[in-house]
C-alpha positions in Angstrom: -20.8 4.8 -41.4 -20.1 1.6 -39.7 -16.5 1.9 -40.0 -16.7 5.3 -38.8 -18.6 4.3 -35.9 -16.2 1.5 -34.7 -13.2 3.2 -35.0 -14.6 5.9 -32.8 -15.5 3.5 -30.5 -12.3 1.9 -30.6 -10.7 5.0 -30.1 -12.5 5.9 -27.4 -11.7 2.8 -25.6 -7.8 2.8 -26.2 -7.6 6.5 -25.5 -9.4 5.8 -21.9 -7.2 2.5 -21.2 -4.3 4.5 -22.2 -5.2 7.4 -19.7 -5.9 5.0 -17.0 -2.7 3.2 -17.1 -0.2 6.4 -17.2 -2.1 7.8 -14.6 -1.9 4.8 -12.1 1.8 4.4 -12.7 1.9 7.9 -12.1 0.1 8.0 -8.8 2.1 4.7 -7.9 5.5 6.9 -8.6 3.8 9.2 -6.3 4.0 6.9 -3.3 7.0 5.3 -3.9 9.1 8.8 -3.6 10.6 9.5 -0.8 9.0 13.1 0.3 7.9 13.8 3.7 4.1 13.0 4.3 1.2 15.5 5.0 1.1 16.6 8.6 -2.5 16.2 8.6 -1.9 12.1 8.5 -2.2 10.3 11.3 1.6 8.9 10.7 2.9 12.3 9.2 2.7 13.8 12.4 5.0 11.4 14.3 6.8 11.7 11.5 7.6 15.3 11.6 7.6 14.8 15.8 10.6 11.8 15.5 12.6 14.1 12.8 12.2 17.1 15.0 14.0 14.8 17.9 16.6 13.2 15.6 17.5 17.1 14.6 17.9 18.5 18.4 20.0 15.5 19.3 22.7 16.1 16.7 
């Protein structure tokens, strides 16, 4: 029963530091990509304002 009980804890533990790691590199992959930001952000709406300008002027 003990061994039981340890390797389920164990288990558990591994499983949940395993989770937490691929899903912060994930979200960090997230941010690093180079997609435009939400236009409900403070900076994603200059950013759609200053690509708008960059387009009419070529």
């Amino acid at each position: 029963m003990d061994i039981a009980l340890g390797f389920l804890t164990f288990g558990t533990l591994g499983f949940v530091a395993v989770f937490g790691f691929l899903s912060a590199r994930a979200m960090e992959e997230m941010r690093n990509r180079p997609t435009p930001k939400s236009a409900l952000s403070r900076d994603g709406a200059a950013e759609r304002r200053s690509r708008k300008v960059a387009q009419a002027t070529n």
